[in-house]
MDAnalysis code that builds the backbone (N, CA, C; Angstrom):
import MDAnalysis as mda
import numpy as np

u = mda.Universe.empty(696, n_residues=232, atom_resindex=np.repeat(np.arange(232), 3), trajectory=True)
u.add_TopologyAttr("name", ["N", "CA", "C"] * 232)
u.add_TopologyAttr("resid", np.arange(1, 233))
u.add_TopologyAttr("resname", ["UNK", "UNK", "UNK", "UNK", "UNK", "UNK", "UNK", "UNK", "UNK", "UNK", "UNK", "UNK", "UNK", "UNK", "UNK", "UNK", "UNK", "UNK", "UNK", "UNK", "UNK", "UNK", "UNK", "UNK", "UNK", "UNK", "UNK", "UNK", "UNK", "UNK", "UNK", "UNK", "UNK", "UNK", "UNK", "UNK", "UNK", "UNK", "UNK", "UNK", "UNK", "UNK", "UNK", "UNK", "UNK", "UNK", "UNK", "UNK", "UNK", "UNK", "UNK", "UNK", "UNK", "UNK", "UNK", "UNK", "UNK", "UNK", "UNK", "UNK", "UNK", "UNK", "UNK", "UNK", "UNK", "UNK", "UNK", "UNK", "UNK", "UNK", "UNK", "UNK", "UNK", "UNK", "UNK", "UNK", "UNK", "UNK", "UNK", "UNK", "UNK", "UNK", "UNK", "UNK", "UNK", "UNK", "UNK", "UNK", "UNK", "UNK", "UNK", "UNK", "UNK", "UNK", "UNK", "UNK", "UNK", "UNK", "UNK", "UNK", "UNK", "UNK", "UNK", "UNK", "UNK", "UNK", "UNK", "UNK", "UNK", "UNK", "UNK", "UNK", "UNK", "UNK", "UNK", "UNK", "UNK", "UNK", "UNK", "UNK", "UNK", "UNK", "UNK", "UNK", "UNK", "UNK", "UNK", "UNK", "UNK", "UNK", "UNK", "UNK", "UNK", "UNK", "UNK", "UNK", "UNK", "UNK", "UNK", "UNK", "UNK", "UNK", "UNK", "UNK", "UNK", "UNK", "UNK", "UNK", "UNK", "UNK", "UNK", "UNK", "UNK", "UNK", "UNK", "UNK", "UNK", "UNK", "UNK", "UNK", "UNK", "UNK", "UNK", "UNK", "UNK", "UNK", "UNK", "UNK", "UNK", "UNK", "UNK", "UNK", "UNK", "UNK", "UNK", "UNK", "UNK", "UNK", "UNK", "UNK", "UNK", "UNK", "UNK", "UNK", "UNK", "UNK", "UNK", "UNK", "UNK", "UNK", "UNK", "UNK", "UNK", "UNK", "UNK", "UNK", "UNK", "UNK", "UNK", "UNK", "UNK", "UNK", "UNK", "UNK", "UNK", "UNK", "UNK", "UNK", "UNK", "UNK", "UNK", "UNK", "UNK", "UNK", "UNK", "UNK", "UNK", "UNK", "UNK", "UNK", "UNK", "UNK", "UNK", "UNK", "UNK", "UNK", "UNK", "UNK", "UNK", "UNK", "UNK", "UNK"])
u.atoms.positions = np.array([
    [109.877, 70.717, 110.457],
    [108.598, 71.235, 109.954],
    [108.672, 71.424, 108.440],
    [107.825, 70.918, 107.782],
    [107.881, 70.737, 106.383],
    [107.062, 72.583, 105.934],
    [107.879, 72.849, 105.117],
    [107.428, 74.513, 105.029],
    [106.515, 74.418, 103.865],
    [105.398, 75.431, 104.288],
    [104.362, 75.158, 103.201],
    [104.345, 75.707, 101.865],
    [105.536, 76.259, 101.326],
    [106.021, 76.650, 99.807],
    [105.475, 75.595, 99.292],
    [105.779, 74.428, 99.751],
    [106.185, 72.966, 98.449],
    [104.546, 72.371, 98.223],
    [103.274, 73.571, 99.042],
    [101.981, 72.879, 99.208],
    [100.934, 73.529, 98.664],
    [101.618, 75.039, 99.016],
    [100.515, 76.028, 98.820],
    [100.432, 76.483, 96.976],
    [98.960, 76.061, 96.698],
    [98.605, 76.474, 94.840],
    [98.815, 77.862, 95.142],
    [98.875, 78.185, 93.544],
    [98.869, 79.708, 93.815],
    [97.282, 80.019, 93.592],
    [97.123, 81.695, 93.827],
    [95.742, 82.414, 94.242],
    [95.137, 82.575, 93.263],
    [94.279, 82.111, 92.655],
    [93.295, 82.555, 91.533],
    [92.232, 83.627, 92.235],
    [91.706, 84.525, 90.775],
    [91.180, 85.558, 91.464],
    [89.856, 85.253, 91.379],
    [89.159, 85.912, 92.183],
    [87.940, 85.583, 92.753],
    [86.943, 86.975, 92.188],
    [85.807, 87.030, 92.741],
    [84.804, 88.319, 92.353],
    [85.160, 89.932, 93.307],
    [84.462, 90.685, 92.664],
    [85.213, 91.514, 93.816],
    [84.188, 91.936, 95.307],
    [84.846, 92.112, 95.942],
    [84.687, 92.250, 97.308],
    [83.590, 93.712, 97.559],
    [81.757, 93.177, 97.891],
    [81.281, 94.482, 98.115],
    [80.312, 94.213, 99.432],
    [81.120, 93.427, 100.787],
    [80.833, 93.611, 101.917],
    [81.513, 93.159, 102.660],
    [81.708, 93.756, 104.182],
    [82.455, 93.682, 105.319],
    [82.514, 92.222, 105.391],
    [81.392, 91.353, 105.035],
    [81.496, 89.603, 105.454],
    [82.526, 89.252, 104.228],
    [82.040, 89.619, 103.193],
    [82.991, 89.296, 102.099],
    [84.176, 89.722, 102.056],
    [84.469, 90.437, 102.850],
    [86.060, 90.815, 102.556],
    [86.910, 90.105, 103.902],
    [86.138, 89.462, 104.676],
    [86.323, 88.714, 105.738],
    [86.399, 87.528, 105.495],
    [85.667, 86.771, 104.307],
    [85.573, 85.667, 103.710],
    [86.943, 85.509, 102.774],
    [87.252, 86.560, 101.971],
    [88.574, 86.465, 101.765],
    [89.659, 86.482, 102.678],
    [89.530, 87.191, 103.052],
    [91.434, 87.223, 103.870],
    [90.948, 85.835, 104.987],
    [90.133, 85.049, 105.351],
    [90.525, 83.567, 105.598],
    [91.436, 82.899, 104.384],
    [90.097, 82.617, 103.628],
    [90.990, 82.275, 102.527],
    [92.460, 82.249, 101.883],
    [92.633, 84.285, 102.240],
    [93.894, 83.880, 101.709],
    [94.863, 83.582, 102.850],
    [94.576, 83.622, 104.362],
    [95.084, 82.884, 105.289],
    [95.189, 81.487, 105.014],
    [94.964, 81.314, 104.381],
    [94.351, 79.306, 104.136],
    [95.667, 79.150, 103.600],
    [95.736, 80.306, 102.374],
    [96.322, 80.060, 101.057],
    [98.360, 79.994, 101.256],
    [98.397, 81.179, 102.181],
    [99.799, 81.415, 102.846],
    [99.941, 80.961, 104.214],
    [99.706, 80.159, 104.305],
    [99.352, 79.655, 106.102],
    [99.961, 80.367, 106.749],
    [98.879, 81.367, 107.397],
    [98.541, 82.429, 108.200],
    [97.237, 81.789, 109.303],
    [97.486, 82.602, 110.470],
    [96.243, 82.071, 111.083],
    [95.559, 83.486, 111.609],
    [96.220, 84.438, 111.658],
    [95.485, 86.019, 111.944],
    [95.724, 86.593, 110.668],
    [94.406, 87.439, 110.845],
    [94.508, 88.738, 109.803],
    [94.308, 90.161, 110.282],
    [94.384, 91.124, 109.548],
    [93.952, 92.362, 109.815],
    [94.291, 93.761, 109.043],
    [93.247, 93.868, 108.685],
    [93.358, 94.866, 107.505],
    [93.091, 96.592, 108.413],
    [93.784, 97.723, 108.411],
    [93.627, 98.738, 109.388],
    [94.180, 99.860, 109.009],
    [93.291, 101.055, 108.722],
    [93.776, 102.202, 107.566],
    [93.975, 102.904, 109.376],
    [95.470, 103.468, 108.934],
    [95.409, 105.361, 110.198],
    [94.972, 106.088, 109.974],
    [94.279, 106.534, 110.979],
    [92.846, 107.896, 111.233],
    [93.500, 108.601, 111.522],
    [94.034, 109.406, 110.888],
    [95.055, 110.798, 111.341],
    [93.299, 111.719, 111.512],
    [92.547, 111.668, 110.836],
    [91.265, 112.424, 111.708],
    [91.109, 112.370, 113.107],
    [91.832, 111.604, 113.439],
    [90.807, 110.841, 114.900],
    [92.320, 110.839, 115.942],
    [93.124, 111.568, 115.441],
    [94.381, 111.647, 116.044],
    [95.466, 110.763, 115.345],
    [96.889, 111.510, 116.250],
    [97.807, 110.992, 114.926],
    [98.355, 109.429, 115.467],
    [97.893, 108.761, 116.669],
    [97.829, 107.417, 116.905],
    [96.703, 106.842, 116.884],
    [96.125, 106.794, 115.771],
    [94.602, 106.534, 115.665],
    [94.594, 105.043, 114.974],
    [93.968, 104.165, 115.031],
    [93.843, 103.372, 113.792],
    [92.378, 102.778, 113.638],
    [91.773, 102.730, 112.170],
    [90.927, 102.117, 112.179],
    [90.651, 100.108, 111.770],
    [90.471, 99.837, 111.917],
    [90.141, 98.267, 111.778],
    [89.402, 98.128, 111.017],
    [89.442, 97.337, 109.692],
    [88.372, 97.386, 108.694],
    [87.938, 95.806, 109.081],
    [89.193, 94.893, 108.904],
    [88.596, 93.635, 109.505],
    [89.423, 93.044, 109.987],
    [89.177, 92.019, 110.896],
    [90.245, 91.514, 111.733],
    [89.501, 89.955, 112.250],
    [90.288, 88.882, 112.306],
    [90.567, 87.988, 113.516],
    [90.729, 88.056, 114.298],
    [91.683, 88.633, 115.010],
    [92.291, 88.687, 115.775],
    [91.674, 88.682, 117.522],
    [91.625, 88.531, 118.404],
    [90.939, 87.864, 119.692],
    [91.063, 89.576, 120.166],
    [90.094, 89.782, 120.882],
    [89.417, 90.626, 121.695],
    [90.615, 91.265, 122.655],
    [91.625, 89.950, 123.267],
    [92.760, 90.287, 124.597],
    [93.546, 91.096, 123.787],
    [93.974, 90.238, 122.678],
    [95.199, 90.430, 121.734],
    [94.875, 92.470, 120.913],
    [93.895, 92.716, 120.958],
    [93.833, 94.125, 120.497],
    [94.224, 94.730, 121.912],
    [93.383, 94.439, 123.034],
    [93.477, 95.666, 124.327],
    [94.838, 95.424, 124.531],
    [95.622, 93.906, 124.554],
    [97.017, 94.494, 125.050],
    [97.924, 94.499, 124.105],
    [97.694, 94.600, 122.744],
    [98.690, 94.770, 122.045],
    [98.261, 96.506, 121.757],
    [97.218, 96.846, 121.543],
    [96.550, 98.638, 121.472],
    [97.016, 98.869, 119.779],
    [96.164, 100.014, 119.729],
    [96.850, 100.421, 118.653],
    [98.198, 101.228, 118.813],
    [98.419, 101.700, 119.974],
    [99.905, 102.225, 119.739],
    [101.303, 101.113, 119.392],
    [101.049, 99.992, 119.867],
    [101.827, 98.652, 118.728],
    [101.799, 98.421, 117.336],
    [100.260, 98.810, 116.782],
    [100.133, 98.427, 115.487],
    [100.842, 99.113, 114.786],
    [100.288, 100.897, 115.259],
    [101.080, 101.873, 114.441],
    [102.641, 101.447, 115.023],
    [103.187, 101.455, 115.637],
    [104.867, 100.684, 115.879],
    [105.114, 99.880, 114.499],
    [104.390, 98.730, 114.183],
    [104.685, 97.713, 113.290],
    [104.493, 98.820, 111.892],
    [103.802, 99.445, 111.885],
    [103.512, 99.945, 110.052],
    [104.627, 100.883, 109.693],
    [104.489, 101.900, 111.264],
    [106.011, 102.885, 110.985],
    [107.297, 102.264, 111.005],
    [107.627, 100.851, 111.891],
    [108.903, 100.004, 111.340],
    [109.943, 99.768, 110.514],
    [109.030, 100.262, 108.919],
    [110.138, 99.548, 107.717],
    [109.609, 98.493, 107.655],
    [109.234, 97.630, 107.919],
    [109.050, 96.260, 107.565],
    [107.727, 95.840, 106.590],
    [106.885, 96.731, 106.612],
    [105.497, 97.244, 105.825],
    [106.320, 97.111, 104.038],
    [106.080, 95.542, 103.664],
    [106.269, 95.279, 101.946],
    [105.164, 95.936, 101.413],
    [105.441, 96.790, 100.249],
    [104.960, 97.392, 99.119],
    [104.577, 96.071, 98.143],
    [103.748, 96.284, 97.029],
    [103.683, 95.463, 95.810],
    [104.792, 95.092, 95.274],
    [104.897, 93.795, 95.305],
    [106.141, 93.554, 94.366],
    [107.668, 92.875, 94.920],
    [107.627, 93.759, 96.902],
    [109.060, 93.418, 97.336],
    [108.760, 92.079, 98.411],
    [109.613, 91.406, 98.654],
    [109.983, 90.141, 99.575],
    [109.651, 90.985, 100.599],
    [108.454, 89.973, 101.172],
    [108.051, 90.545, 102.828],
    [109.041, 89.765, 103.457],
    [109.071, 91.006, 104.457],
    [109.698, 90.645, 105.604],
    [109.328, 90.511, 107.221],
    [109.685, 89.047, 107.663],
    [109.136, 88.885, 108.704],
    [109.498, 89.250, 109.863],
    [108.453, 89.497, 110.523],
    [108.871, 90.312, 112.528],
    [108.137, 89.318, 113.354],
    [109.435, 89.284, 113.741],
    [109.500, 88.204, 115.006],
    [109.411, 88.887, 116.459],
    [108.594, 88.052, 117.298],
    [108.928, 88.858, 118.954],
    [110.741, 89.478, 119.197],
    [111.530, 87.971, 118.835],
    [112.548, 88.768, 120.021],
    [113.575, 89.291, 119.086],
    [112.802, 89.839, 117.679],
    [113.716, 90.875, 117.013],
    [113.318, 92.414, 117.215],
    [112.272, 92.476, 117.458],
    [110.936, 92.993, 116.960],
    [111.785, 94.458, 118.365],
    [112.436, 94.940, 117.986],
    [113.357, 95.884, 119.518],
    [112.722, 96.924, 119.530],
    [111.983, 97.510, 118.128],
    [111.086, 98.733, 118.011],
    [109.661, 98.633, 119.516],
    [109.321, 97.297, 119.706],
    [107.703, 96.861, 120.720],
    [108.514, 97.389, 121.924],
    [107.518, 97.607, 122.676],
    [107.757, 97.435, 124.430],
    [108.186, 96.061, 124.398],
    [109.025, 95.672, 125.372],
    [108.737, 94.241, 126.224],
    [107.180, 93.471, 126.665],
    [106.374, 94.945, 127.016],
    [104.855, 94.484, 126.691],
    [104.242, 93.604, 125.965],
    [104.683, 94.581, 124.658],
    [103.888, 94.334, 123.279],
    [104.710, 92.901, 122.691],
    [105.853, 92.966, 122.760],
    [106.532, 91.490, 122.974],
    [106.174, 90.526, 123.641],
    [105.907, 90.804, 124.475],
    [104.676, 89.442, 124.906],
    [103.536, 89.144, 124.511],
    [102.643, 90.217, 124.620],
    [101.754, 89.885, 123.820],
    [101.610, 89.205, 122.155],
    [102.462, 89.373, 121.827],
    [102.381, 89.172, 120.289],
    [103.153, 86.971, 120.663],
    [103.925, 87.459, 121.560],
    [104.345, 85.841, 121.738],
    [102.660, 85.473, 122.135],
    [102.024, 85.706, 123.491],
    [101.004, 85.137, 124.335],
    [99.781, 84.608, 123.136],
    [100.003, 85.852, 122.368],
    [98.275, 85.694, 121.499],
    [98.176, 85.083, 120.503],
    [99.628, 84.449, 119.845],
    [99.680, 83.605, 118.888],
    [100.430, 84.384, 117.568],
    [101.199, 85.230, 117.379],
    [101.762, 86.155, 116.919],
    [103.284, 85.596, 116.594],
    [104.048, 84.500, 116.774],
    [105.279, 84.116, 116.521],
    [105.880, 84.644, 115.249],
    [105.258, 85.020, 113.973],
    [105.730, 85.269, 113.311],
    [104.478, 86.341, 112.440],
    [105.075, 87.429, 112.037],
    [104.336, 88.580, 111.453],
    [104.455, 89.193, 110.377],
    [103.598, 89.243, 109.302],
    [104.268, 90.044, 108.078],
    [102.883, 90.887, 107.920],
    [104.058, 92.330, 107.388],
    [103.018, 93.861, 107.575],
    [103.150, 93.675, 106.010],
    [101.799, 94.321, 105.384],
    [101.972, 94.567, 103.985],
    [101.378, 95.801, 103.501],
    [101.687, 96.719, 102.778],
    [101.226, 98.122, 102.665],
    [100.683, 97.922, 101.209],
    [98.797, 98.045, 101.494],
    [98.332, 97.957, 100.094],
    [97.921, 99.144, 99.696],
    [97.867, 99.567, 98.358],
    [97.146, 100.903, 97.863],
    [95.851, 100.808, 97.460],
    [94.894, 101.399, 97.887],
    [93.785, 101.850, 97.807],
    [93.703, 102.961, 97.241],
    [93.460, 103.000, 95.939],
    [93.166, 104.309, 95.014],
    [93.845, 105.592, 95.917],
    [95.251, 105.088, 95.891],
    [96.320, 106.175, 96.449],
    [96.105, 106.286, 97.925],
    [95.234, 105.535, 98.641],
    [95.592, 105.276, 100.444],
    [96.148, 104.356, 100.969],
    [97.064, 104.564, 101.751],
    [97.801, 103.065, 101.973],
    [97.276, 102.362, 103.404],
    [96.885, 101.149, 102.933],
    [96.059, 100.596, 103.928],
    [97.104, 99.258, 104.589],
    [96.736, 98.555, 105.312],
    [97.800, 97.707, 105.518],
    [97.311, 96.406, 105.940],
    [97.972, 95.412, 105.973],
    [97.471, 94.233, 106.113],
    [98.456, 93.313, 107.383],
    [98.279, 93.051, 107.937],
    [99.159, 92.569, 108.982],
    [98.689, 90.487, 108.668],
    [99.310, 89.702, 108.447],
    [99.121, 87.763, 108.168],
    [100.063, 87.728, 109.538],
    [99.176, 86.519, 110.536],
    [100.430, 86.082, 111.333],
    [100.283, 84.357, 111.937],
    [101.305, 83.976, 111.943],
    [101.082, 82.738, 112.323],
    [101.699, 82.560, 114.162],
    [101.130, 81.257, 114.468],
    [101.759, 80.609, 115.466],
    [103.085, 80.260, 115.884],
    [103.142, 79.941, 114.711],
    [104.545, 79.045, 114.707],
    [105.593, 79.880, 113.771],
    [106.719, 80.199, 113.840],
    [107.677, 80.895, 113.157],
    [108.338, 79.876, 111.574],
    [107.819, 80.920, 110.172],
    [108.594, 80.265, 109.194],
    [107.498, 79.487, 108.661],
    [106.241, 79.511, 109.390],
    [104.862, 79.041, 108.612],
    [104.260, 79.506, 107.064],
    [104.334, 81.247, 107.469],
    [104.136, 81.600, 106.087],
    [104.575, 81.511, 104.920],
    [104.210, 81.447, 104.150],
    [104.371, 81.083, 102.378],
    [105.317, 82.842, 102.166],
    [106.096, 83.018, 102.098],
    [106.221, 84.402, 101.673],
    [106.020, 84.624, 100.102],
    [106.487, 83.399, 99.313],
    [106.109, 84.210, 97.893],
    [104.728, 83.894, 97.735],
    [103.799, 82.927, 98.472],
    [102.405, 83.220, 98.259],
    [101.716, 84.438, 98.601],
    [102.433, 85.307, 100.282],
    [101.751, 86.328, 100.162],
    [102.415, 87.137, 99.461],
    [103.422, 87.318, 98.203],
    [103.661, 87.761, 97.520],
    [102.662, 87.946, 96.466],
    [102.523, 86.839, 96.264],
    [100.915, 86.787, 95.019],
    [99.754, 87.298, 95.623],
    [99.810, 86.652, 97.116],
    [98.318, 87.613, 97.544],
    [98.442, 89.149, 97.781],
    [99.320, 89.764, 97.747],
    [99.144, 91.120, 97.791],
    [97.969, 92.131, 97.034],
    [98.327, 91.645, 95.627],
    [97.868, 92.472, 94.775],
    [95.897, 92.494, 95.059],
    [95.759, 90.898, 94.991],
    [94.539, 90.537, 95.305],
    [94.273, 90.906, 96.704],
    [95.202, 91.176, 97.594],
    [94.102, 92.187, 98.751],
    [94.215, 93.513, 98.443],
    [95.093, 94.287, 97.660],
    [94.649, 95.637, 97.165],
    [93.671, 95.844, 96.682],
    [93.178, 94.909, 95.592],
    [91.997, 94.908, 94.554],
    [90.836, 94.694, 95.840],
    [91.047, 93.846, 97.128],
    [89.556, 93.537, 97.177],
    [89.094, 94.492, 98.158],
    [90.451, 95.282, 98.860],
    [89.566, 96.761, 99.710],
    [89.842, 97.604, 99.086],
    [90.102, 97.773, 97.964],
    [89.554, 99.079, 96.678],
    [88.424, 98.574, 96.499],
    [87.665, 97.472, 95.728],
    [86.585, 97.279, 95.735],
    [85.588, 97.283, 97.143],
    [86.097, 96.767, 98.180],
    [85.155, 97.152, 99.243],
    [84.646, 99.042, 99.569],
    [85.894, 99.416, 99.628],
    [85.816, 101.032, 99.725],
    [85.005, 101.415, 98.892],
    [84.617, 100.945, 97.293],
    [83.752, 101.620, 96.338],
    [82.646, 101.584, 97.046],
    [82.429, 99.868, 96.793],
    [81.353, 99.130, 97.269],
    [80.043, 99.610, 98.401],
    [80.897, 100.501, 99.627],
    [80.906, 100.433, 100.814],
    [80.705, 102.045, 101.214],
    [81.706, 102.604, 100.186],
    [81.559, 104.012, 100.761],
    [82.421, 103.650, 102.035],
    [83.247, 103.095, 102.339],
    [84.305, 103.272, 103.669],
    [85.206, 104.041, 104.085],
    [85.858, 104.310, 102.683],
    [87.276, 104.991, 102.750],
    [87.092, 106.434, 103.576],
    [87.860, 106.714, 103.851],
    [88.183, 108.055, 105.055],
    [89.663, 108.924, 104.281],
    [89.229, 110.206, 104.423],
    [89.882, 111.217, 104.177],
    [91.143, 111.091, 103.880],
    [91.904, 110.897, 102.399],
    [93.259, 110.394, 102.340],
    [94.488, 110.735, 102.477],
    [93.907, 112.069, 101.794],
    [95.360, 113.015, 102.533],
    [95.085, 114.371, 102.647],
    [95.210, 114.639, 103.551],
    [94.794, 116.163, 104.422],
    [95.951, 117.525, 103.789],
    [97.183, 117.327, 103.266],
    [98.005, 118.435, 102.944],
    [97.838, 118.443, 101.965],
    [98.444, 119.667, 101.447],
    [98.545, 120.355, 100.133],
    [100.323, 119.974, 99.878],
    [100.170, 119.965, 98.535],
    [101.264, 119.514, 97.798],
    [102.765, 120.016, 98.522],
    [102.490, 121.597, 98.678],
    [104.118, 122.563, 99.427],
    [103.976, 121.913, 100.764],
    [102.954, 121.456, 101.642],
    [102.911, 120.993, 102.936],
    [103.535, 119.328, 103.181],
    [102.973, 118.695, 101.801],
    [103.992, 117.441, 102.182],
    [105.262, 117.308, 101.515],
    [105.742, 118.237, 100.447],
    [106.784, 118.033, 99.951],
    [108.146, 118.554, 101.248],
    [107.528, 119.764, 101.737],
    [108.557, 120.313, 103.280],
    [108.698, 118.925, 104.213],
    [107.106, 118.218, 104.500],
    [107.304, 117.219, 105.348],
    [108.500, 116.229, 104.850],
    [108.253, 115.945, 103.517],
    [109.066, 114.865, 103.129],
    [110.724, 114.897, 103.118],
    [110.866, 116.283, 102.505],
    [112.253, 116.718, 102.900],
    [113.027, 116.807, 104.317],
    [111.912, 117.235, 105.290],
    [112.519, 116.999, 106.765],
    [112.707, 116.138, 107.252],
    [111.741, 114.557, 106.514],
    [111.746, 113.468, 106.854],
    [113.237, 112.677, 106.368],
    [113.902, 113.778, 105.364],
    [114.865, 113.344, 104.895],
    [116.343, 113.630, 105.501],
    [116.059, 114.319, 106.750],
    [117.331, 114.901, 107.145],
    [117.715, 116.591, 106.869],
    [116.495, 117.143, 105.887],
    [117.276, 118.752, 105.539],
    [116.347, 119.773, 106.334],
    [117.159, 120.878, 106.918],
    [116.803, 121.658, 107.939],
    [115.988, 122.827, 107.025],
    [115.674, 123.449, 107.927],
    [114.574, 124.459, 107.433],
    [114.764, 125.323, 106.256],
    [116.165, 125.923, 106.372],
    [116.861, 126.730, 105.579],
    [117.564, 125.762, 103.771],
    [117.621, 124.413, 103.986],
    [117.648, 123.320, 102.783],
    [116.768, 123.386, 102.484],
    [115.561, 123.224, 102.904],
    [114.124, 123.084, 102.466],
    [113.816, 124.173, 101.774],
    [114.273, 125.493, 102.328],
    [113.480, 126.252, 101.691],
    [114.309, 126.853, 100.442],
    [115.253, 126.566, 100.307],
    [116.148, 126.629, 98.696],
    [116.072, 125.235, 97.946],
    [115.525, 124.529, 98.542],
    [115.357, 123.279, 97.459],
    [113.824, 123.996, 96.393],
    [113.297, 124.039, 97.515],
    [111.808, 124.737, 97.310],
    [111.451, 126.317, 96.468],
    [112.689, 126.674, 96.873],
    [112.614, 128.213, 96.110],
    [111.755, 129.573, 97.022],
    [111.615, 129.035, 98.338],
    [110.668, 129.586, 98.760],
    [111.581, 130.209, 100.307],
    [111.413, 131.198, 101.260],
    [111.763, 131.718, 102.188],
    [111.453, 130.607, 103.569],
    [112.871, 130.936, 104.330],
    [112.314, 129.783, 105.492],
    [111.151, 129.548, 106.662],
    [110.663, 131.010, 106.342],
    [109.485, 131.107, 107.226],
    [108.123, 130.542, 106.722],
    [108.245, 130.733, 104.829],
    [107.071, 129.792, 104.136],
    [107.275, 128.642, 104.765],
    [108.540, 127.502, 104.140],
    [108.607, 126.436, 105.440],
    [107.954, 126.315, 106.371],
    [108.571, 126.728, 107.186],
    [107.959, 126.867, 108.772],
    [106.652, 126.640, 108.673],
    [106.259, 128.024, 107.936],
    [104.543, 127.838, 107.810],
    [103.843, 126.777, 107.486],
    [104.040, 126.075, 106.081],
    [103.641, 124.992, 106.041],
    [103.725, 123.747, 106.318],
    [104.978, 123.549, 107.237],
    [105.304, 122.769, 108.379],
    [104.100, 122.805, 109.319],
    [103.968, 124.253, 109.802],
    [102.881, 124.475, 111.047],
    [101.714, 123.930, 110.839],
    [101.049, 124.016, 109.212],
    [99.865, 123.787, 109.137],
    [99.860, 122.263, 109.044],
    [101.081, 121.075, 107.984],
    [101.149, 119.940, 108.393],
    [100.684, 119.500, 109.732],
    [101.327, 119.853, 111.100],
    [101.303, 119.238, 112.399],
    [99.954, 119.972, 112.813],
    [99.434, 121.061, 112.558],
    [98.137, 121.284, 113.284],
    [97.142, 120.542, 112.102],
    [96.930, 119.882, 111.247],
    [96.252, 119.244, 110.485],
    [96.408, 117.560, 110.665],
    [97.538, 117.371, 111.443],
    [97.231, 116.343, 111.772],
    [97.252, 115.687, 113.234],
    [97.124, 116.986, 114.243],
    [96.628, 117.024, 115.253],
    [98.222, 116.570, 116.189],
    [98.929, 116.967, 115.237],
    [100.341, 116.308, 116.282],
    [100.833, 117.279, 116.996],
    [102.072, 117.009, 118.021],
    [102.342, 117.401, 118.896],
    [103.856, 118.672, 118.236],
    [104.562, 117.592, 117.245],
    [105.520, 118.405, 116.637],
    [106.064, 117.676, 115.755],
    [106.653, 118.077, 114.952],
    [107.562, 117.377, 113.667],
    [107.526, 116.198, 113.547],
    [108.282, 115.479, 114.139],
    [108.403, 114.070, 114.375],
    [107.465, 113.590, 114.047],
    [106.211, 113.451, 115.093],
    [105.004, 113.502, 115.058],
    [104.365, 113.175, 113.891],
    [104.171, 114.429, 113.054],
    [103.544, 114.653, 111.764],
    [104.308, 114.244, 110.779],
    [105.730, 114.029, 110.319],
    [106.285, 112.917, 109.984],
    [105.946, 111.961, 110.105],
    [106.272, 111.191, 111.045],
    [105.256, 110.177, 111.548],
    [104.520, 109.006, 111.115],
    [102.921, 110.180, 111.525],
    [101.859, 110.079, 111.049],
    [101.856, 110.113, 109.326],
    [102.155, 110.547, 108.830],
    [102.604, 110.961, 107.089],
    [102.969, 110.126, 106.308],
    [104.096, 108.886, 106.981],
    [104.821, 107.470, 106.419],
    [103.391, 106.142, 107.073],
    [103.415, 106.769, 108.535],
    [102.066, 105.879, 108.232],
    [101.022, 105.765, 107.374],
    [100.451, 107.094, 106.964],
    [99.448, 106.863, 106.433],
    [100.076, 106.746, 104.188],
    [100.831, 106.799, 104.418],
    [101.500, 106.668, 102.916],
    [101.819, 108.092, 102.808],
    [101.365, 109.092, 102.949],
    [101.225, 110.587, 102.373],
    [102.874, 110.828, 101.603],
    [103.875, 110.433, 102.720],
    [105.116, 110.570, 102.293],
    [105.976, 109.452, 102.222],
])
């Protein structure tokens, strides 16, 4: 299989993006551009619960959402594998992919999913994400969607203006995600709260209000939810 590096121009930029068709009209395009054959652009609704996701736009077939769900998607974003601006995406394959059910491993083989790259764009400080996937494994252009990154940040920042879309970005207060972030780091209540300067029950506290603000069950949880949605 002749790999499409040696084919694909690079992305010139286009106007900016101020409707749901138009921002649908792009990400073909830049499917065209990195030969990709799915897209899907999908901010987490920690409003709407902390396995929530919303869909801004998508390809993707009707089967391929009910049995892949959003509890797969959020799987793929919380992963690690979610490239930032700038770094070598990295691709997820079904039978690496050990984080999915065996389920969701099929499905992603069944629906045309062989090969997957997550990309974490910023939206005027929300991190939204972009999922390109092909059929066939080793299809995608990776340094093209290297170049297309930036240009899908720019075009759902401009849709969000455009649109009025964007949803609530981050729900904590500064002492509430800095505790989250530290726990996310391995340090227990009593680290936290001398890193912080503050008593371990403040902790606690603003631990408590983290997980009841984002409707989770416990720590983990609201961690979580927190790397999904960028917060931490």
């Amino acid at each position: 299989m002749i790999h499409l590096a040696s084919t694909t121009q690079p992305i010139e930029a286009t106007a900016p993006v101020a409707s749901r068709a138009g921002l649908a009209r792009l990400m073909r395009r830049l499917c065209a551009d990195i030969g990709a054959e799915r897209y899907m652009i999908v901010q987490p609704s920690f409003d709407r619960g902390p396995k929530s996701m919303r869909i801004i736009t998508s390809n993707w077939i009707f089967d391929a959402l009910e049995d892949f769900g959003s509890d797969g998607i959020g799987k793929i974003i919380e992963s690690g594998n979610a490239s930032g601006p700038g770094a070598v995406p990295r691709p997820l394959l079904p039978a690496t992919a050990l984080f999915l059910s065996e389920e969701e491993r099929c499905a992603m083989r069944e629906h045309g999913h062989a090969e997957l790259y997550c990309q974490k764009l910023n939206a005027d400080g929300v991190a939204i994400f972009a999922l390109f996937s092909a059929e066939t494994p080793r299809r995608i252009d990776a340094a093209a969607l290297m170049r297309a990154h930036m240009k899908c940040s720019y075009a759902i920042v401009q849709f969000f203006r455009s649109c009025g879309g964007q949803e609530a970005s981050n729900p904590l207060s500064d002492r509430e995600r800095e505790c989250l972030l530290w726990v996310s780091e391995g340090k227990t209540t009593d680290e936290v709260a001398l890193i912080l300067g503050v008593s371990p029950n403040t902790v606690s506290s603003y631990i408590a209000h983290a997980i009841q603000k984002f409707s989770a069950n416990n720590r983990a949880m609201a961690i979580a939810t927190a790397i999904r949605s960028g917060i931490i």
